[in-house]
Residue frames relative to the residue before (quaternion, step in Angstrom):
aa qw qx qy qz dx dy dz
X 1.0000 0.0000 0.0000 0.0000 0.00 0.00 0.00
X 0.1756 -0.7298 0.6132 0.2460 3.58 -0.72 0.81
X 0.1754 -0.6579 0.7230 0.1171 2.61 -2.06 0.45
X 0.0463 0.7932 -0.6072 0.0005 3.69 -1.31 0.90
X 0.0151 0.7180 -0.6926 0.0672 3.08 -0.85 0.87
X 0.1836 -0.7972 0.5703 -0.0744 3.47 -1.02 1.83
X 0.0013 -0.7356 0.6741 0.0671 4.17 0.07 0.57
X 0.0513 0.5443 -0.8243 -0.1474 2.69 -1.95 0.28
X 0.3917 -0.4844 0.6998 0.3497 3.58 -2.26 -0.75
X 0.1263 -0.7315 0.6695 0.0270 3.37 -1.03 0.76
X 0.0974 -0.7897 0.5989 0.0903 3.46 -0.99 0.76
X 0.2899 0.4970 -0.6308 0.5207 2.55 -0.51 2.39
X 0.5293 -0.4424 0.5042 0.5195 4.24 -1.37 0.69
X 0.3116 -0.5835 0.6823 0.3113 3.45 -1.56 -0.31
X 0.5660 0.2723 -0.5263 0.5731 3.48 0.65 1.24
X 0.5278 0.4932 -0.5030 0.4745 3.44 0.87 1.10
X 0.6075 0.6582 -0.2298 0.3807 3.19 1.45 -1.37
X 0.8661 0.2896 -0.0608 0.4029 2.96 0.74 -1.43
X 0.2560 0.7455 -0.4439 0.4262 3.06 1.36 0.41
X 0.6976 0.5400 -0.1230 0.4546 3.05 0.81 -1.87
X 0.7131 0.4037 -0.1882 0.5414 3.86 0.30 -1.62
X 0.8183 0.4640 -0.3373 0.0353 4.12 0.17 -0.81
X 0.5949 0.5739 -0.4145 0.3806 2.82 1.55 0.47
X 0.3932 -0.7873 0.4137 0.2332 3.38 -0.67 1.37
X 0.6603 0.4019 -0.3668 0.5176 3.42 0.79 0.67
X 0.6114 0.5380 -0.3903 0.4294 3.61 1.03 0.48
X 0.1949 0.8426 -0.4898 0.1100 3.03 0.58 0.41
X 0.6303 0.3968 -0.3491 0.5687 3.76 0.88 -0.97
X 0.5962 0.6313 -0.4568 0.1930 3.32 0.39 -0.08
X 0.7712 0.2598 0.0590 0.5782 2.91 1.50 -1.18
X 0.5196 0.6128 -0.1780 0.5681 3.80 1.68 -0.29
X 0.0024 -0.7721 0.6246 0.1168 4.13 0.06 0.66
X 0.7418 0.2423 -0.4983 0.3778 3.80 0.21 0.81
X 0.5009 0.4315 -0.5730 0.4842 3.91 1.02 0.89
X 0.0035 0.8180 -0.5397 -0.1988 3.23 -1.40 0.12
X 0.5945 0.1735 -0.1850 0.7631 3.86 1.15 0.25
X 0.1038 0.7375 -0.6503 0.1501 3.08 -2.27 0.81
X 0.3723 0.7120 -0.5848 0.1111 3.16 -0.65 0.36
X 0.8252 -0.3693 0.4096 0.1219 3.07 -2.29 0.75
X 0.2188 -0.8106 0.5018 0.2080 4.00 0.14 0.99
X 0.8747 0.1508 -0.1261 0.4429 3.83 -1.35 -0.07
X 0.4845 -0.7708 0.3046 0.2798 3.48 1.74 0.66
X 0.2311 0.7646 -0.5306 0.2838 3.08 0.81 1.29
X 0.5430 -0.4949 0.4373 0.5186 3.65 -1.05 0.35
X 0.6200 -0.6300 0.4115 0.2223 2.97 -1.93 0.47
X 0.7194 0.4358 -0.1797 0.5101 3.13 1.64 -0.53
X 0.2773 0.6946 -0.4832 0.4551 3.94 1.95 0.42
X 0.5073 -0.6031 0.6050 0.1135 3.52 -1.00 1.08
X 0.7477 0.2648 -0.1586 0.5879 3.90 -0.35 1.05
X 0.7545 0.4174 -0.3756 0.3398 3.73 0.62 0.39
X 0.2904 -0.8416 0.4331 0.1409 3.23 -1.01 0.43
X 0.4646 -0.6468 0.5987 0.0858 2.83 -1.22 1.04
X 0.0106 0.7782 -0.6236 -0.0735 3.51 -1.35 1.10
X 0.0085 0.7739 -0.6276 0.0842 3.61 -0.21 0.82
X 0.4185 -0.5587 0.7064 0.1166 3.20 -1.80 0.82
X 0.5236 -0.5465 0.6262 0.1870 3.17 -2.20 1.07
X 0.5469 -0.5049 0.5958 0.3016 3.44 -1.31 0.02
X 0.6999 0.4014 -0.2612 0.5300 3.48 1.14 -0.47
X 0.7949 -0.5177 0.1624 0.2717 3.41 1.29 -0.02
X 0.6807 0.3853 -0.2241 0.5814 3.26 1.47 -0.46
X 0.5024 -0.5881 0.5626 0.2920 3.43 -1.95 0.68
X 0.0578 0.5718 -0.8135 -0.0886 3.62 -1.69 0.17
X 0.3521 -0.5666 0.7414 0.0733 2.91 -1.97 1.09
X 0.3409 -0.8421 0.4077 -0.0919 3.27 -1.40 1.36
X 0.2391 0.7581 -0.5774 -0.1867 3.82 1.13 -0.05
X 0.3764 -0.6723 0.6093 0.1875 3.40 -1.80 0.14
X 0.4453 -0.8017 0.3962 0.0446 3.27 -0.61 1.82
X 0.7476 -0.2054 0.1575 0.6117 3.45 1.03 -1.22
X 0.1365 -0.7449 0.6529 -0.0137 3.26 -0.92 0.43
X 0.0416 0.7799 -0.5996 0.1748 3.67 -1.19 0.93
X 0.2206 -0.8051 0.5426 0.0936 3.57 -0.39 1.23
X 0.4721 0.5584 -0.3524 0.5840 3.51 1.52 -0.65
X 0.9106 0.1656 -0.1340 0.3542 3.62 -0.05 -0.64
X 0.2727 -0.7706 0.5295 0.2269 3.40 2.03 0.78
X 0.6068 0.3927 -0.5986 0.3453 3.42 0.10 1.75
X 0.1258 -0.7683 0.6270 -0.0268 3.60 -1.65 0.55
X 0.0114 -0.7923 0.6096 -0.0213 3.44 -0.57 1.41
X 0.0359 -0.9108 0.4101 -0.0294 2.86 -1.19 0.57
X 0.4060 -0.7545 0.4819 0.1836 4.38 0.12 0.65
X 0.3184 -0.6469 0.6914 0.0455 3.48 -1.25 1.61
X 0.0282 -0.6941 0.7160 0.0693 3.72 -0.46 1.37
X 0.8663 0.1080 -0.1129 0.4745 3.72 0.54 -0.41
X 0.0635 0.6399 -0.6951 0.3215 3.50 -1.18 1.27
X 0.5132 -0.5845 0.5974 0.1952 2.91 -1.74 1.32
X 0.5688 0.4973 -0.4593 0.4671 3.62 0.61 -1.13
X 0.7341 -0.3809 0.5351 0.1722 3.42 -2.39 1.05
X 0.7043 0.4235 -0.4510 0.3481 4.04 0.45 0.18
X 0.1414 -0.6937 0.7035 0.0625 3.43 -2.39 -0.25
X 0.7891 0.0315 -0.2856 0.5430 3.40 -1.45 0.44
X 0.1474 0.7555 -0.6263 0.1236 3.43 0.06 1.48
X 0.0647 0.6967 -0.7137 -0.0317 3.58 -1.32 0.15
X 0.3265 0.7058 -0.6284 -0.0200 2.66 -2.50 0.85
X 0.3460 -0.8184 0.4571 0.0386 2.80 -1.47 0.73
X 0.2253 -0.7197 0.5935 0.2810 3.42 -0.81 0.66
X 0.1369 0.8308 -0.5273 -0.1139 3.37 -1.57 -0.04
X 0.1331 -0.8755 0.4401 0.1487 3.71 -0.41 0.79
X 0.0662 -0.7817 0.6160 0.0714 3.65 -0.78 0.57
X 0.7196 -0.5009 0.3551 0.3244 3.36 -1.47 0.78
X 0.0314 0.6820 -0.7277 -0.0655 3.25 -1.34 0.08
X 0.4910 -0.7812 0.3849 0.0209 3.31 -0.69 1.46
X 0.6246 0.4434 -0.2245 0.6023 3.02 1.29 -1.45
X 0.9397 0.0970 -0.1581 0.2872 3.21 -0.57 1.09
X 0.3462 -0.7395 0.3974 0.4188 3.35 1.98 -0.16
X 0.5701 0.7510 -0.2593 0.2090 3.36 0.38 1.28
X 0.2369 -0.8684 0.3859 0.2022 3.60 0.82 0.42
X 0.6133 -0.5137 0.5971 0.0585 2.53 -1.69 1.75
X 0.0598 0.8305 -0.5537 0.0023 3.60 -0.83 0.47
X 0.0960 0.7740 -0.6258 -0.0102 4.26 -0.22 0.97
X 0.1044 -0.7175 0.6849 0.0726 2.97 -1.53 0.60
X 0.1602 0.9196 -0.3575 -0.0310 3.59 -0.62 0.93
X 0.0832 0.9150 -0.3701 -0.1371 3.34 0.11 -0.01
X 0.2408 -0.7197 0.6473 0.0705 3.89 -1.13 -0.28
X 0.2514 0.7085 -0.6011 0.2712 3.46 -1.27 1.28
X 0.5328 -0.6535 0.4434 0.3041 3.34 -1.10 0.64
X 0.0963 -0.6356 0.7657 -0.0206 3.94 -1.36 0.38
X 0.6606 -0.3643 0.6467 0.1127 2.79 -1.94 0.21
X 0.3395 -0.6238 0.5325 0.4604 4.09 -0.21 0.97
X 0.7294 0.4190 -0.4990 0.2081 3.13 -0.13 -1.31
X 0.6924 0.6315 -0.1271 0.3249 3.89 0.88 -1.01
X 0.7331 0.5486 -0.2787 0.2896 3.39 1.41 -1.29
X 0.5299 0.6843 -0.3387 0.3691 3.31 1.13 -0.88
X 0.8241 0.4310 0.0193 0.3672 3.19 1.20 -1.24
X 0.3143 0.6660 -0.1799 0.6522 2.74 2.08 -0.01
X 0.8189 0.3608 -0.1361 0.4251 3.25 -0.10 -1.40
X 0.6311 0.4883 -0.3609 0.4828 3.81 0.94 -1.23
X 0.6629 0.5225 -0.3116 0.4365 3.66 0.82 -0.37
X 0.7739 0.2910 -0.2832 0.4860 3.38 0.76 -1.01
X 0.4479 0.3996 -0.5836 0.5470 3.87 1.31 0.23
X 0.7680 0.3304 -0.4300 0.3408 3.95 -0.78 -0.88
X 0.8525 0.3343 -0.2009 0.3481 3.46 0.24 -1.05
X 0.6330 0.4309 -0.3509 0.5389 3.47 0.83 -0.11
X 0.8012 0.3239 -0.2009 0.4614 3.65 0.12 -1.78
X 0.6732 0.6035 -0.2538 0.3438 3.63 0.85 -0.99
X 0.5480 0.5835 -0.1080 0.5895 3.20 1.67 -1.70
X 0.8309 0.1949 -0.3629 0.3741 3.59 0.24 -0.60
X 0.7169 0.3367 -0.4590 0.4025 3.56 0.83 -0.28
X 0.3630 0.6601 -0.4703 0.4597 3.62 1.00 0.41
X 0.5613 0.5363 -0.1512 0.6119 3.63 1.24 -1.16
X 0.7881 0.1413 -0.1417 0.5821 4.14 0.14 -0.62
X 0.6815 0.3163 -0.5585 0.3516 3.51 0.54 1.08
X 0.6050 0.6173 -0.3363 0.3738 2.96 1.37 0.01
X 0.3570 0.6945 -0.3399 0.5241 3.22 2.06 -0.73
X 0.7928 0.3208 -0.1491 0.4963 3.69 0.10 -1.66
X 0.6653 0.3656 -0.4961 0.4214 3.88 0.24 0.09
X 0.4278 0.5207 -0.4901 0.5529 4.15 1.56 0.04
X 0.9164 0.1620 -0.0514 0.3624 3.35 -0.52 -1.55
X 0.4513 0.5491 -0.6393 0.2934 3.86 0.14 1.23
């Protein structure tokens, strides 16, 4: 079973940060490899148990359920029920925490799911660089435009 966990520091409040990341249907908004999305049987975006279906820039769909979600703790986890890629009993979770010294926000993103040996290693280096890496690469670059 891999496990990744990707951190960065963003320099931005983390009631800027998460402003940006908490809606669980915004992703293209703020994400430069999603590009369309939205929220099945129109549930809110932030209701525990819904799912988000959003498309890659590269083309495929993944289905999302959300697991938990917590403005108090500017965190949000969340289960791949559908995905071309070879995996299952995935989770993850983003989560930001303050950083004082400088008014800036910590930012992890981790997750964990089964693969195929031949598959996981490779799997995972992808969904840590491109996804977790890519998006907070993506929202520091956002905040070093607009402060």
């Amino acid at each position: 079973m891999p496990d990744i966990t990707i951190s960065s520091v963003i320099d931005a409040p983390i009631e800027k940060v998460w402003a940006r990341v908490r809606d669980f249907n915004g992703l293209p908004s703020w994400h430069p490899r999603m590009v369309a999305s939205k929220i099945e049987d129109a549930r809110p975006a932030d209701e525990i148990g819904c799912i988000r279906n959003f498309q890659l820039a590269s083309g495929p769909t993944i289905r999302e359920k959300l697991l938990a979600f917590s403005d108090a703790d500017h965190s949000v986890s969340y289960s791949i029920i559908e995905t071309p890629q070879p995996i299952s009993n995935h989770k993850a979770t983003l989560t930001l925490k303050r950083v004082t010294d400088g008014d800036r926000t910590f930012a992890e993103w981790t997750a964990t799911f089964d693969a195929p040996a031949e598959e996981a290693d490779k799997v995972a280096e992808g969904m840590g660089i491109n996804v977790f890496q890519g998006g907070f690469n993506a929202l520091k670059t956002h905040f070093a435009e607009n402060t």
